[in-house]
N, C-alpha and C positions, 0 to 999 in steps of 0.2 A: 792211569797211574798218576799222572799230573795232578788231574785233579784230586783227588784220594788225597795225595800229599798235599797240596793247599788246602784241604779241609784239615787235616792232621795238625798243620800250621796255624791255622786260625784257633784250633780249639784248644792247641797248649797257648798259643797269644789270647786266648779270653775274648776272640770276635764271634766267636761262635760257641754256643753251648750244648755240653750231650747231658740230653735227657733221659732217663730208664724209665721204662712203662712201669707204673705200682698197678696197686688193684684199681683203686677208682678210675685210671686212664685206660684201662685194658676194660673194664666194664661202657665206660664210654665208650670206647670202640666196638664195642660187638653192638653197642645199641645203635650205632651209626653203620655197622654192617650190617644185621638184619632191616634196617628202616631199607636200606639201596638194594638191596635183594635181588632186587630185578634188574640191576647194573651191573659191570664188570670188576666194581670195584676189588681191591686186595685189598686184605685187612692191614695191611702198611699203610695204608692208602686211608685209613679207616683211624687208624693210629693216630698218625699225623694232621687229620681233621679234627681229632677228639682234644687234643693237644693245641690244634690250632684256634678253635673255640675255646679254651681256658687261657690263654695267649693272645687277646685279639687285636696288640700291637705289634705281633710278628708280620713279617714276610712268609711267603711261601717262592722256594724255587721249586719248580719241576718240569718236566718233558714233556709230558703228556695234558690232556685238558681235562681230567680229573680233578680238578681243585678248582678249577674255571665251574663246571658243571653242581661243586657244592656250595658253588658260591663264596669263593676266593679270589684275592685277585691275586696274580703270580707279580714278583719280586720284576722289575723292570730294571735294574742294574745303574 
C-alpha cells in the first residue's frame, strides 16, 4: 500500500508518468508476445517492452528478470 501510494504521489507531482496502451502500443506488444512464445512472458510484460523500446531513455523497475532477459537494464535507484 506504501508503495501504491508513492507512485500515486509521484504521478500527481509529475515524477512519473501514466501511459494508456493506443493501438500502435498494443500491436507492438502482441508482436513482442508472439516473437517470446516460447517464454513465460505476460503481455504486461510485453507492454511495457513495447513502450520501453519507443522510450529508450526510460528506466525500467521490476522484480523479476524479465526485462534483464529482453535486454534491459532495470533502474538501480
Amino acid at each position: 500500500m506504501r508503495f501504491g501510494d508513492s507512485i500515486r504521489r509521484d504521478v500527481v507531482g509529475e515524477r512519473l508518468k501514466v501511459t494508456n496502451v493506443d493501438e500502435t502500443l498494443d500491436e507492438a506488444a502482441w508482436e513482442i508476445f508472439k516473437k517470446y512464445a516460447d517464454q513465460d512472458f505476460s503481455f504486461v510484460d510485453c507492454t511495457s517492452s513495447a513502450w520501453l523500446r519507443q522510450h529508450p531513455d526510460s528506466e525500467v523497475f521490476a522484480f523479476d528478470e524479465d526485462f534483464l532477459w529482453m535486454g534491459f537494464t532495470p533502474f538501480q535507484g
